[in-house]
Every structure is written in C-alpha cells, then in structure tokens.
C-alpha positions in Angstrom: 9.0 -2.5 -139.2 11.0 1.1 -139.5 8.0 2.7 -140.4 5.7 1.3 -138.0 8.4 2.7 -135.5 8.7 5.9 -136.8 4.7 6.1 -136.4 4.7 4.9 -133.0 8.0 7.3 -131.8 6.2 10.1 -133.3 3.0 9.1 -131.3 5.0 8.9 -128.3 6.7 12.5 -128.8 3.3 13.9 -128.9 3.2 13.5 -125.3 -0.1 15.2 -123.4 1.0 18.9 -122.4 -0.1 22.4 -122.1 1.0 25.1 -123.5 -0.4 28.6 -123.7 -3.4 27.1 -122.5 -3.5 24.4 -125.1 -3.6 20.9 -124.4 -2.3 18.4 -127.3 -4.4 15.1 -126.9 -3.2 11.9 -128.7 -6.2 9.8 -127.6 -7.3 10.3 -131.4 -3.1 9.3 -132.6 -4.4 6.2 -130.3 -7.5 5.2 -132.3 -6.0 6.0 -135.6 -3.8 3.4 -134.7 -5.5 0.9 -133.4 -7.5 0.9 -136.5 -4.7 0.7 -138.7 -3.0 -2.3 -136.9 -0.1 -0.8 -136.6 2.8 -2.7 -134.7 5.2 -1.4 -132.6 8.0 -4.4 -133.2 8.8 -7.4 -133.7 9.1 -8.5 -130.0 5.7 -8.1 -127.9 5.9 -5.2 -126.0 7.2 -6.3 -122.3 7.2 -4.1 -119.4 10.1 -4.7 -117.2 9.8 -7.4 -114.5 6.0 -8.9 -116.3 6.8 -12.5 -114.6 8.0 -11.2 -111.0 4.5 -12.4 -110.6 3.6 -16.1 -110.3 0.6 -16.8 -112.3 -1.7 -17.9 -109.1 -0.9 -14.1 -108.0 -1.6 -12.9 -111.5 -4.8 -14.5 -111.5 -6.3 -12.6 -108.1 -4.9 -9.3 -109.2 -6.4 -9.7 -112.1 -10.0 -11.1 -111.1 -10.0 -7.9 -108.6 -9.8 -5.5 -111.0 -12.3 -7.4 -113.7 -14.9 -7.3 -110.5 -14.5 -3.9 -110.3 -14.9 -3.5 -114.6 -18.0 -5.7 -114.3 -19.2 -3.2 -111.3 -18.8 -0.3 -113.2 -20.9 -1.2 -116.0 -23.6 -2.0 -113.5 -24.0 -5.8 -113.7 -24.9 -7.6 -110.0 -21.9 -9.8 -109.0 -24.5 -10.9 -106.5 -25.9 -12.8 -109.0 -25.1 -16.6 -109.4 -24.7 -16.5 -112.7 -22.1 -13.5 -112.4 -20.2 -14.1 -109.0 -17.7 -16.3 -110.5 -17.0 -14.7 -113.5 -14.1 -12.1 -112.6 -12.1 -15.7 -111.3 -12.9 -17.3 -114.6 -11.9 -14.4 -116.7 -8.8 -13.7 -114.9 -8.1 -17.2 -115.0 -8.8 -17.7 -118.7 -6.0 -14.5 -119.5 -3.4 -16.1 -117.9 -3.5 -19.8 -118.4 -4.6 -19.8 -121.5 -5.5 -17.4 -124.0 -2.2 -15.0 -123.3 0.1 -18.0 -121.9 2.0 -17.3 -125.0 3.6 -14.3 -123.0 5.2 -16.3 -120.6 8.6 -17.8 -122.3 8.6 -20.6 -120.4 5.2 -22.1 -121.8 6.7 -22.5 -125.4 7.0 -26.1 -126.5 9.6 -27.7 -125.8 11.2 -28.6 -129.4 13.2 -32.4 -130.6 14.9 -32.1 -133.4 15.5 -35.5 -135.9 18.1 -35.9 -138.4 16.4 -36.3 -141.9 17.7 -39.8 -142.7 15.1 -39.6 -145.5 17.2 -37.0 -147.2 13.5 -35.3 -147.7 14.9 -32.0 -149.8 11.7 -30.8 -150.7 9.7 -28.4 -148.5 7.1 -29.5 -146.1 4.1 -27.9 -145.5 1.6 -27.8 -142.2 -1.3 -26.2 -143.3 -4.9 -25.4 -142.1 -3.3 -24.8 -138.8 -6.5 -23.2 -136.9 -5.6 -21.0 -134.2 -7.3 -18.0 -132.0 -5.2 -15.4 -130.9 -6.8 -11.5 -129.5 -6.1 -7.8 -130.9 -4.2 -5.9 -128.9 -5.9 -3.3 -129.2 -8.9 -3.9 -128.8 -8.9 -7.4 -127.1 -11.2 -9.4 -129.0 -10.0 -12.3 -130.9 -8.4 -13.0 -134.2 -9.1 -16.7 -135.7 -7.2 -17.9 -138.4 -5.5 -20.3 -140.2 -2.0 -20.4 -140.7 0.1 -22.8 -143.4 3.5 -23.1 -142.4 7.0 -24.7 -144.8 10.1 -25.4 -144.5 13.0 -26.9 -146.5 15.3 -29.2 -143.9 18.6 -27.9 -143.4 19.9 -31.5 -142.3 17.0 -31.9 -139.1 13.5 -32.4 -139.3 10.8 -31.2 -136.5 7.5 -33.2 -135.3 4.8 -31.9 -137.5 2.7 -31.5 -134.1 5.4 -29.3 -133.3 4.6 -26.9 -136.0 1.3 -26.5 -134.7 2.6 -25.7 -130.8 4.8 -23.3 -132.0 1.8 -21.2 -133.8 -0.3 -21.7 -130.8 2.3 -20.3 -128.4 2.5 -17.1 -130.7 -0.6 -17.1 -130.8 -1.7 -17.2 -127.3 -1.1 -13.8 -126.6 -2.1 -9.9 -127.5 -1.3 -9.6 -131.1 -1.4 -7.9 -134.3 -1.0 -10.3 -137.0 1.8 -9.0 -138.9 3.9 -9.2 -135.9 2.6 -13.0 -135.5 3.6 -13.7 -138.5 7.0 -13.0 -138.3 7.2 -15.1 -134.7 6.2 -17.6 -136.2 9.0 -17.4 -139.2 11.8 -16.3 -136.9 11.4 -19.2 -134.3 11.1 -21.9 -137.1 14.3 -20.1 -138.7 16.1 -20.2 -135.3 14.9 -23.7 -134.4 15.6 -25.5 -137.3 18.5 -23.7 -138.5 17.6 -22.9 -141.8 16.4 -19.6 -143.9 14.1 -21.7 -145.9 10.5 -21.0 -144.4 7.3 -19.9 -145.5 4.5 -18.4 -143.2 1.2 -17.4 -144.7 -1.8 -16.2 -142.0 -5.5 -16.0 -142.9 -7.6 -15.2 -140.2 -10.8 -12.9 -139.3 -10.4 -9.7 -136.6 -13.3 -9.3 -134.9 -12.2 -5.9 -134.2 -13.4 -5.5 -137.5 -16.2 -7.7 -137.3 -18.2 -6.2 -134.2 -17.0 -2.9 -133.7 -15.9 0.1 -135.9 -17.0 -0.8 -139.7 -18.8 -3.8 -138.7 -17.5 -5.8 -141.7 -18.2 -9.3 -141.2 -17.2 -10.6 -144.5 -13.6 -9.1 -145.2 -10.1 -11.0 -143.9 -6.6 -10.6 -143.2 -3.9 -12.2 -144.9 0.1 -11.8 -144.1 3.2 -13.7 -145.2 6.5 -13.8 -144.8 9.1 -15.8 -147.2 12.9 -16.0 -146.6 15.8 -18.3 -148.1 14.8 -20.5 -150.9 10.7 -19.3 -150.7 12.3 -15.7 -151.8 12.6 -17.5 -155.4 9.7 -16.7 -157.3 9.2 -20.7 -158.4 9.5 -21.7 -154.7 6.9 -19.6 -153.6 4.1 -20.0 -156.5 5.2 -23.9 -155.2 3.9 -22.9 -151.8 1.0 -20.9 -152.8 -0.7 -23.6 -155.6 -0.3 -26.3 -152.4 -2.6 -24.3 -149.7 -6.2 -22.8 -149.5 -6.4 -19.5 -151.4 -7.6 -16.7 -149.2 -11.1 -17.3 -147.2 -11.6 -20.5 -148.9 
C-alpha cells in the first residue's frame, strides 16, 4: 500500500500549471495508472458528505446527467427503446451494483459459539461475484474462496458470501477488495486466522486497451495461522487453481 501511495501523491503533486509558457499535463500519469491498477488505499476513496444524499435523490441526479451522456453521443432519447434508460441506469448505480458504498447496506452479521469445537479452518469457496473497475467502469467477475480458523464463534456460511458481495458492489480495484474482504472477516470474527484468494476477469482488459480476453487476475491475502507455509499449501490444494 506505501508504494501505491507514494505513486498516487506524486501524481497529485504534478498538479496542471503553467510555467514559462509550459503546461505540465497528468492526463497521461492518469492512464498509466489506470492501466496498472494501481490503488490509492485500503478504504474506497470517499468524498466528504457522499450520503447527505438519500438514494431516491441520488438516483434523479444521477439519471439527469446520464441523459445528457447518452445525448452527447448522439443517441434519440425519443426513442422508446432509449427514453427509459438514463432512470434504469441511474437506478441500477445506486441500488445495486455500487450499494456496497453505502455503510449501512452491509449485512448484518450473527455470530454462534462453536460448540462443535470445529479447530480446523473452514472454507467458502467458488463465491461468484461482479464487482466494476474504477477506472474504467466496466465490470470485474470473479470468484473468491474465503477461510477462516474460529477463534471461539462461528459465522453463517451465507454470511461469507454477503460480506464479498457488499465489497464487491462498488468501484473497485481488486487488490483493495481483497483486503476488505480479509479485514472485515478479521474484525468480525475476532480472529487473525483468514485466508482470501480472488480470481476474477477485468473486462477493462478484455474490451478495451490490449483486448486480452483470455488472461486473469488473481490476489490473496493470508494473515495469522494461513502465514504458516503448511496452512496455506492446506488452503491452496482445497480450492480451484487459477481460471479453472
């Protein structure tokens, strides 16, 4: 994460000004960045006051200004068809692919003690998921396999599941996902002991720039017990290799 921040401060001190009649552009900084995923921490970036407005008024700001994209490229909103589209759209951002921004959406979480004395890590795996690039935003579909080992308390196994789809369901790179994921398990279940491992396809990749269709992403993160090299070849032999 410290270098991804130094990239990003040193993308922001490059601020656009002129000088002797020489202007420094950092549209290019921009691209090179999007291309190279890189994050700009851990927490998605928040602009203060982003739920002063309730999601009904998010969606007709929203479906005004998507009208007006959708004019600009020249496409007849007069056309039935088309009329309804800048609703849906705006509609679709905020209720459900990026209702992951809004804190309040995340699952509610239970807790159960582990009277099976279980001491053995649990995995959820083949945990599908969409989430969009934040960069570019088009989507990202994965899988993600998720472990713990219990600290005492056990969590629903559909739980697991909500908890990646909240994360998910929002503008993301899939590094920084990754580590949501991890750190909410970690905090909810009060235990080091988790695995995350993300495979997924960026269709920033896929229909735009290189136009690779084939190639895939994959991102981990191990703490506690998974840290031990036995524990994680465990973890690894138990779910799908990469892009199986």
């Amino acid at each position: 994460m410290k270098q991804n921040e130094t990239s990003w401060n040193t993308l922001q001190s490059k601020v656009v000004h002129q000088s002797n009649g020489v202007k420094v552009h950092i549209e290019e900084d921009i691209d090179e960045i999007g291309d190279n995923h890189v994050g700009t921490s851990y927490d998605t970036p928040m602009r203060e006051g982003a739920f002063d407005l309730s999601d009904d008024e998010k969606v007709e700001k929203i479906s005004g200004h998507f009208k007006e994209i959708m004019d600009i490229l020249g496409l007849d909103l007069n056309d039935d068809s088309l009329k309804g589209t800048p609703k849906r759209v705006a509609k679709m951002y905020v209720k459900e692919i990026f209702s992951g921004l809004n804190p309040e959406n995340r699952p509610d979480i239970k807790l159960f003690d582990n009277k099976y004395k279980y001491d053995e890590m649990l995995i959820e795996k083949n945990i599908h998921f969409y989430s969009n690039c934040e960069h570019h935003f088009v989507p990202i579909i994965g899988m993600a396999h998720v472990a713990y080992i219990s600290n005492g308390q056990v969590i629903g196994l559909s739980k697991i599941n909500r908890i990646v789809q909240h994360y998910a369901k929002r503008p993301q790179v899939q590094e920084r996902l990754t580590v949501q994921i991890a750190e909410d398990l970690k905090k909810t279940l009060g235990t080091e002991d988790v695995a995350v491992l993300i495979d997924a396809k960026h269709l920033c990749v896929s229909m735009r720039g290189i136009e690779d269709t084939y190639s895939a992403t994959v991102t981990s993160h191990f703490s506690g017990k998974f840290k031990e090299e036995a524990t994680r070849k465990e973890f690894l032999s138990l779910v799908p290799k990469s892009s199986d």
